[in-house]
C-alpha positions as YAML, in Angstrom:
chain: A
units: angstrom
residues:
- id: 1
  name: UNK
  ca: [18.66, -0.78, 2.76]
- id: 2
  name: UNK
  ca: [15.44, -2.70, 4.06]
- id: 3
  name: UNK
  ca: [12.40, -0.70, 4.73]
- id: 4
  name: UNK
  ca: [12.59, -1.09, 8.62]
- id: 5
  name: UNK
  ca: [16.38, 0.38, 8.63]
- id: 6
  name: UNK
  ca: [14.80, 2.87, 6.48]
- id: 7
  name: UNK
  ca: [12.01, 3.92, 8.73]
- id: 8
  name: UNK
  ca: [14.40, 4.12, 11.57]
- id: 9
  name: UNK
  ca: [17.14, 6.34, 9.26]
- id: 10
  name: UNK
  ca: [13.49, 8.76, 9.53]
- id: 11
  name: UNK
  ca: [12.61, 8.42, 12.57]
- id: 12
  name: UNK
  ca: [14.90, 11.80, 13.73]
- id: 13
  name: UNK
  ca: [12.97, 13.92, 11.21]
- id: 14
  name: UNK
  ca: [9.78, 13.10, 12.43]
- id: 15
  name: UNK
  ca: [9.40, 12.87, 15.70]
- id: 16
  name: UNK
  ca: [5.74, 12.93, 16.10]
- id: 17
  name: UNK
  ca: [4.66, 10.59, 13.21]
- id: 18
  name: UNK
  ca: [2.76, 7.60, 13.63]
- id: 19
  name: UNK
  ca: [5.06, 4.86, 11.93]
- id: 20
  name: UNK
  ca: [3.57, 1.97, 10.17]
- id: 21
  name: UNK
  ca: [5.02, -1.22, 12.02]
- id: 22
  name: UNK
  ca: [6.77, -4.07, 9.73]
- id: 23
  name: UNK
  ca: [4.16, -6.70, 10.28]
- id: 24
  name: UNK
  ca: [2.06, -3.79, 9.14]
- id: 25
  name: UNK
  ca: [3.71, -3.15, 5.53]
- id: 26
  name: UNK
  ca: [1.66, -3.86, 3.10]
- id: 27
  name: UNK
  ca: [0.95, -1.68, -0.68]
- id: 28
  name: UNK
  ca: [-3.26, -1.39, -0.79]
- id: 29
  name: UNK
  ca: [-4.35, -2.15, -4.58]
- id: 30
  name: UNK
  ca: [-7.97, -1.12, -3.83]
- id: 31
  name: UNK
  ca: [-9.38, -0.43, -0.42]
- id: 32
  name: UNK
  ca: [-12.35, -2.01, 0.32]
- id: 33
  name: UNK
  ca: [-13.97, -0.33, 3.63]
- id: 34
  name: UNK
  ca: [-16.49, -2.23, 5.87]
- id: 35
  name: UNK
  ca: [-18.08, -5.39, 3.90]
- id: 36
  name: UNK
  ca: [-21.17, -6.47, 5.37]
- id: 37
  name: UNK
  ca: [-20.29, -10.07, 6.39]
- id: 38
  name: UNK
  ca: [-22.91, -11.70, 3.64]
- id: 39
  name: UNK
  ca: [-20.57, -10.41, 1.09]
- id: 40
  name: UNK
  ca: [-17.16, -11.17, 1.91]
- id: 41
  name: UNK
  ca: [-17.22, -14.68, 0.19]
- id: 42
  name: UNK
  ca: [-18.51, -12.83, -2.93]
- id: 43
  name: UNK
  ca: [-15.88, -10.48, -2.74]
- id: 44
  name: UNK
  ca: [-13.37, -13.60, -2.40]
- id: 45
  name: UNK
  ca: [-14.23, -15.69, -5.23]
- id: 46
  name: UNK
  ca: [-14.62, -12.22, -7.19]
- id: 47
  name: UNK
  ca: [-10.80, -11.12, -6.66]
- id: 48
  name: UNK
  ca: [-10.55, -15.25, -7.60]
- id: 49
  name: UNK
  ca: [-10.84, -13.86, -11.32]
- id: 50
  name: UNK
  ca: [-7.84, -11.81, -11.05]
- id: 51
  name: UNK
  ca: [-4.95, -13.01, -13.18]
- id: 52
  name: UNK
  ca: [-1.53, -11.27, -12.96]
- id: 53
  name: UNK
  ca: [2.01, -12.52, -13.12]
- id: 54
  name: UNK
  ca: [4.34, -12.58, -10.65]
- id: 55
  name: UNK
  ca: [7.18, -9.86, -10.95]
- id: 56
  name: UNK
  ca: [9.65, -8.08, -9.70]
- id: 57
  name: UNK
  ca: [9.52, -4.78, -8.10]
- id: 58
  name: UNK
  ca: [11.36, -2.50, -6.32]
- id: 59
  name: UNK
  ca: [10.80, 1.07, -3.85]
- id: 60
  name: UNK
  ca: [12.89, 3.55, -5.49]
- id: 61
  name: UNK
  ca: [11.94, 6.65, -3.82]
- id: 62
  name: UNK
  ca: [9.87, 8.87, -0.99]
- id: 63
  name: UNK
  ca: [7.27, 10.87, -1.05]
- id: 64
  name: UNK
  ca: [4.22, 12.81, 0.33]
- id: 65
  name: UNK
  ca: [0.59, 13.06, 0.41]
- id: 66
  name: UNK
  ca: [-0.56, 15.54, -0.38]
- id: 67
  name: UNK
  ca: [2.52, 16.53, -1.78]
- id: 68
  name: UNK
  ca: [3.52, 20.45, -0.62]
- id: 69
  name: UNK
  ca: [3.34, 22.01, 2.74]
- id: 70
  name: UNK
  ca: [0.51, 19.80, 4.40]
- id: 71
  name: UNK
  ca: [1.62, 16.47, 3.97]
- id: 72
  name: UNK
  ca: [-0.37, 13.62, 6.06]
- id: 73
  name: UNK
  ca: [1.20, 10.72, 4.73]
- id: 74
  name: UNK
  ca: [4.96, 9.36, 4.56]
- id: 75
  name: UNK
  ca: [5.66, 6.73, 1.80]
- id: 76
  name: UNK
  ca: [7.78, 4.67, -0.35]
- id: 77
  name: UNK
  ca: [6.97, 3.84, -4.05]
- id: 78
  name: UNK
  ca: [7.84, 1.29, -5.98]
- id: 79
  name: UNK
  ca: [9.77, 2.28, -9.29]
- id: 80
  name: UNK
  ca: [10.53, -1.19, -10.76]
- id: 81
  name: UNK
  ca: [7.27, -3.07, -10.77]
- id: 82
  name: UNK
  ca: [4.95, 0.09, -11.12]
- id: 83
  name: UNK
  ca: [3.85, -1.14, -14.26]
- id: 84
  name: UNK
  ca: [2.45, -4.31, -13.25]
- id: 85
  name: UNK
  ca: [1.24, -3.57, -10.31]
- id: 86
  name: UNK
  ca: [-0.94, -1.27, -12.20]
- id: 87
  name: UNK
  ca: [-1.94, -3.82, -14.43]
- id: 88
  name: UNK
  ca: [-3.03, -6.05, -11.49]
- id: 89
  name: UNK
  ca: [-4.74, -2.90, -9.72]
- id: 90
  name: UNK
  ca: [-6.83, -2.52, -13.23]
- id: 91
  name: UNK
  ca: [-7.65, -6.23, -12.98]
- id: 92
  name: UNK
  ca: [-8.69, -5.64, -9.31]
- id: 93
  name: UNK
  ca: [-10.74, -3.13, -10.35]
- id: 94
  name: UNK
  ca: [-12.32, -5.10, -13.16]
- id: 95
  name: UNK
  ca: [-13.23, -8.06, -11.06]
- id: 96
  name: UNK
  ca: [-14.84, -6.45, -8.42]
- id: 97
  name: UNK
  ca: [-16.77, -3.78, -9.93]
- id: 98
  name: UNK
  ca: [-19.52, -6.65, -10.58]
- id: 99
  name: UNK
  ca: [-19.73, -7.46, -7.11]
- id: 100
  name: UNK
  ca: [-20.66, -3.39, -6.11]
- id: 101
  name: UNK
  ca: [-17.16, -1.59, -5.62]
- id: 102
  name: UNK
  ca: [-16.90, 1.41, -7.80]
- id: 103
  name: UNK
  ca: [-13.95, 2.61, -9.59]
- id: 104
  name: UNK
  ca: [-11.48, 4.02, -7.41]
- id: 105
  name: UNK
  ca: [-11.91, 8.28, -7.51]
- id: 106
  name: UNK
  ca: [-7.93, 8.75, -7.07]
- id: 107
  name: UNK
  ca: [-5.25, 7.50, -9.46]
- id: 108
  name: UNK
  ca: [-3.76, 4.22, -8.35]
- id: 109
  name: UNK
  ca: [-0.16, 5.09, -7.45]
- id: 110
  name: UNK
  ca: [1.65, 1.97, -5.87]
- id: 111
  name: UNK
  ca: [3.35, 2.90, -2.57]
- id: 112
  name: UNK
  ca: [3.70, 1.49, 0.90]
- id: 113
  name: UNK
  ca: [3.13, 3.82, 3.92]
- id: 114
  name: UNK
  ca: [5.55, 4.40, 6.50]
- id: 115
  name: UNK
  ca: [3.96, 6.84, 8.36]
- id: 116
  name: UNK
  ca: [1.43, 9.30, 9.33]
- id: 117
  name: UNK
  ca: [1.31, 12.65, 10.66]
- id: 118
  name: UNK
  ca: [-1.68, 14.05, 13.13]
- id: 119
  name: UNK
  ca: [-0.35, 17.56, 12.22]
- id: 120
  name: UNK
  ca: [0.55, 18.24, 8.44]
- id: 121
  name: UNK
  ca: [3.95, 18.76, 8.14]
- id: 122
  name: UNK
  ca: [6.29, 20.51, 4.95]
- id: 123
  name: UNK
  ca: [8.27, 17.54, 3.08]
- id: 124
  name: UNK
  ca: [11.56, 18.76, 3.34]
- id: 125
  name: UNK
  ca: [13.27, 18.61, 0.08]
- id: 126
  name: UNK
  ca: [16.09, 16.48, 1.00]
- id: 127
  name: UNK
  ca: [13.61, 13.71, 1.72]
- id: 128
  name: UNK
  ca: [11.21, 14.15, -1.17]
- id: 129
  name: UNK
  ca: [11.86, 12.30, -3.68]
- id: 130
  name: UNK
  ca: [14.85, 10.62, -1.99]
- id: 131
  name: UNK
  ca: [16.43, 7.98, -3.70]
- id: 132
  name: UNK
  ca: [15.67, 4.55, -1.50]
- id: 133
  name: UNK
  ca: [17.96, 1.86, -2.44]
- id: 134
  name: UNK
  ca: [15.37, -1.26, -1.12]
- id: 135
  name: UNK
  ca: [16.40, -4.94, -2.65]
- id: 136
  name: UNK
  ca: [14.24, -5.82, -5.15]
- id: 137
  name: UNK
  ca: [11.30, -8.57, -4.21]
- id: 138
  name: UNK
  ca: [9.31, -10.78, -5.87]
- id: 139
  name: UNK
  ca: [5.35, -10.24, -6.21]
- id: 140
  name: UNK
  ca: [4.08, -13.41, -5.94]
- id: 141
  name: UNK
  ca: [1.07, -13.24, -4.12]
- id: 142
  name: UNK
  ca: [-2.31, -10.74, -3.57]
- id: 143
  name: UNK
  ca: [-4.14, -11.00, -0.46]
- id: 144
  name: UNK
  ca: [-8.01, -9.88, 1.19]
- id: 145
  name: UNK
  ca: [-7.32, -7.99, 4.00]
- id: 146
  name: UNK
  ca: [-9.48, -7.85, 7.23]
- id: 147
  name: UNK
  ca: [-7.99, -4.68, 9.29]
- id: 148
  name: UNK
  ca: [-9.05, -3.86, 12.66]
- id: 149
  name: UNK
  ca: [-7.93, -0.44, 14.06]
- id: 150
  name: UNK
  ca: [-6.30, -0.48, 17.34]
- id: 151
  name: UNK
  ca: [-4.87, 2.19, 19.03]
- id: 152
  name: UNK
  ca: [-1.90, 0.24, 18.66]
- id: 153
  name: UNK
  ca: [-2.19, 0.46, 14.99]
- id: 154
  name: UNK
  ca: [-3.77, -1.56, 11.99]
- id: 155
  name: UNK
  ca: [-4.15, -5.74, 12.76]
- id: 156
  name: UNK
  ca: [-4.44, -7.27, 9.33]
- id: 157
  name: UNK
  ca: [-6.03, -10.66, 9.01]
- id: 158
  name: UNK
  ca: [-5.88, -12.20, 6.11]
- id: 159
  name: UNK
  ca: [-9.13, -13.68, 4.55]
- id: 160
  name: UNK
  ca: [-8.26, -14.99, 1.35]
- id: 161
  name: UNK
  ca: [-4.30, -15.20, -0.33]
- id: 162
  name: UNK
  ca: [-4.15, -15.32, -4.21]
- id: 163
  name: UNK
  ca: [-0.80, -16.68, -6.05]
- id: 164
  name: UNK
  ca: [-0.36, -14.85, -9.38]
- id: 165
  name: UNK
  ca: [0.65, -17.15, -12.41]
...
């Protein structure tokens, strides 16, 4: 199943959730915030540094954030590929923290959004944790995100791609 047919397979349990479009699907390694212009090419040739391979991954299953009764956040993990894509978070992390990003506060947890909820809603157990079935992908590739919020939803620009070895 492909994450759009997925979304859609949703859609009837969550009628008033914001869904993340495709051209919108994307898993955040570290989120950046607003970068004052001067410092965006510092920020580029920092993530520059990174080196990662390229590997496979996989979403295996759905969950929540929080996870419980209030739930804000839809997503899909990755199960296959976790691993690395820690690794390559940790290297994120590593490279930029000269250039003034702290450590992240939260512990990394690769997943892709699908969707959002203005009111909290309680993850109902047949979804939680829900086996996925996604094809597997390649990770070949890290990219510097510009977003700009729309009421539409996110427009990400990219700024700068990276090809991991």
């Amino acid at each position: 199943m492909r994450l759009g047919e997925l979304t859609k397979n949703l859609a009837s349990s969550f009628p008033g959730a914001k869904w993340t479009r495709p051209q919108g699907f994307h898993i955040t390694l570290k989120f950046l915030g607003n970068i004052p212009s001067g410092k965006v090419a510092e920020t580029a040739r920092a993530l520059g540094t990174v080196e990662a391979k390229r590997f496979e991954a996989e979403f295996d299953r759905i969950g929540f954030f929080p996870s419980g009764g209030k739930a804000r956040v839809l997503w899909v993990g990755l199960g296959r590929g976790a691993a690395e894509s820690k690794e390559l978070y940790d290297s994120v992390e590593s490279a930029l923290s000269p250039v003034g990003f702290g450590p992240e506060e939260r512990e990394f947890k690769a997943h892709l959004t699908l969707a959002r909820f203005k009111t909290p809603v309680r993850a109902p157990r047949e979804i939680a944790d829900a086996s996925v079935g996604c094809p597997s992908f390649t990770a070949a590739k890290f990219v510097l995100y510009k977003s700009t919020l729309t009421p539409g939803g996110a427009i990400y620009t990219p700024l700068a791609e990276y090809e991991l070895g």
